[in-house]
N, C-alpha and C positions, 0 to 999 in steps of 0.2 A: 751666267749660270750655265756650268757646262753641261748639258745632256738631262735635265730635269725637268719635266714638266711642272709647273707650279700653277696653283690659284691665288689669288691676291687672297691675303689674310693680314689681319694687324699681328705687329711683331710685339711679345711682350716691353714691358712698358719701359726696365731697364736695357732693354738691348735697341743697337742701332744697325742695320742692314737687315739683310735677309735673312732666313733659318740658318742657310747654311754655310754662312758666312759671320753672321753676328758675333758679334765681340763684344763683353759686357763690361759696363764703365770701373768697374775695379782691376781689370786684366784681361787676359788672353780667357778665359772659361768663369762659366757662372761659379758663384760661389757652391759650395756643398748641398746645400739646401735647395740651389733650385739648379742642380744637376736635370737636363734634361737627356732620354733615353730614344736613342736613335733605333728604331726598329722596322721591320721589314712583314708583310703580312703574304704567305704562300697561298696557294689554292686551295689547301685544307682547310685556310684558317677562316679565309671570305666566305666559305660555304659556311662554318660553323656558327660566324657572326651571320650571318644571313637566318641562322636558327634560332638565333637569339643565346649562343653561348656566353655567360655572363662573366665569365674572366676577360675574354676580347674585348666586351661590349664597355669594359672599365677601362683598357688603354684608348680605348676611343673620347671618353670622358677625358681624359687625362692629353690627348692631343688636342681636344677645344682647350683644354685648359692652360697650355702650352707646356706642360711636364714630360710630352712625350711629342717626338716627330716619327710621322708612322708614314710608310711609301710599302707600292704593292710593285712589284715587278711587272711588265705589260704580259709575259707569258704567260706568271702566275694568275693574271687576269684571265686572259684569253681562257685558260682553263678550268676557271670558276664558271666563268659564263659559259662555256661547251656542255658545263655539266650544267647550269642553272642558269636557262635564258632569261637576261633581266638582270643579274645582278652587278652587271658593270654599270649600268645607271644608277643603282641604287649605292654603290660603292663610291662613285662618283660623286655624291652630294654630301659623303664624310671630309674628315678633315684630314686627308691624306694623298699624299705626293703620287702618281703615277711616275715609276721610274721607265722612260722612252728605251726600243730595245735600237740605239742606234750605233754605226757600225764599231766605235769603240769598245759598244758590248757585247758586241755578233761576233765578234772572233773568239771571245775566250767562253762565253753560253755556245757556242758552235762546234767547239773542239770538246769540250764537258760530256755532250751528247754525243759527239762522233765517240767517244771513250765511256759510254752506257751511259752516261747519267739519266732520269728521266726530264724531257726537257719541260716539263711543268715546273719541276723543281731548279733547273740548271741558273737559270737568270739572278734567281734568288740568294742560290751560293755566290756566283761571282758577285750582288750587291753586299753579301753579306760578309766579304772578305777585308782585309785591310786599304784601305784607299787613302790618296792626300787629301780628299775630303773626308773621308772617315778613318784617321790611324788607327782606331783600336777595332775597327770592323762595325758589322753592325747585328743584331740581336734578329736574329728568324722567331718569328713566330708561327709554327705550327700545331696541328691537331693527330697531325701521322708524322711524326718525329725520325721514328726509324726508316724513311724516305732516303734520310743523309748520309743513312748507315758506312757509306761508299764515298762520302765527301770529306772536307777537313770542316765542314761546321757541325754544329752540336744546337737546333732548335731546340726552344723550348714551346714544348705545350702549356699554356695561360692556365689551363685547367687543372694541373697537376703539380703548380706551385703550394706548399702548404703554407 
């Protein structure tokens, strides 16, 4: 498991290995219907779920229930808690990955910021970009969107889905 922090969790019932590795017994990807959404939670978004924002508070549902794998960047941590001490504990008892900022991810969040990005949001982009563990990237979830203005991602705000 490269670069991932993980908690033990049971893996749905048809897959075998790990989240992000499993392979489902009819092929390479779940079938349509239990398409699961690989997403990413910013500093915006952990303050907002700490409020009780009720769009968030349903991809949370939705990752116990294994329809959605949800990971926060450690930056984007670091800067929920700078702003609201306490809530990496509280964050930490959900169902969601801590991505480690180790040094395969320090060079390109490194160079992001050295190039203005803000570095609450930097870690986030690069998880959120295309990877061999994620080719089609992965889904930001934000509450202050226009953050990215200056990135090549496009979060979405949970709240402003109709």
């Amino acid at each position: 498991m490269s670069g991932v922090a993980r908690r033990s969790r049971p893996a749905p019932a048809r897959a075998t290995g790990n989240r992000k590795t499993q392979r489902f017994a009819t092929g390479d990807s779940p079938p349509e219907s239990r398409r699961v959404i690989a997403c990413l939670l910013d500093d915006s978004a952990l303050l907002a779920l700490g409020q009780g924002y009720p769009a968030l508070s349903g991809f949370i549902i939705d990752a116990a229930a294994g329809r959605a794998v949800l990971a926060v960047p450690a930056l984007c941590l670091c800067a929920a808690e700078a702003q609201r001490p306490g809530i990496a504990d509280h964050i930490g008892a959900l169902p969601v990955d801590i991505e480690p900022l180790d040094l395969s991810t320090t060079v390109p969040v490194g160079r992001l910021i050295g190039d203005g990005v803000d570095w609450r949001i930097a870690q986030a982009v690069v998880a959120a970009l295309p990877s061999p563990v994620h080719p089609e990237g992965r889904v930001v979830l934000s509450v202050q969107p226009v953050r990215y203005h200056t990135t090549p991602v496009r979060p979405i705000d949970p709240g402003a889905i109709d």
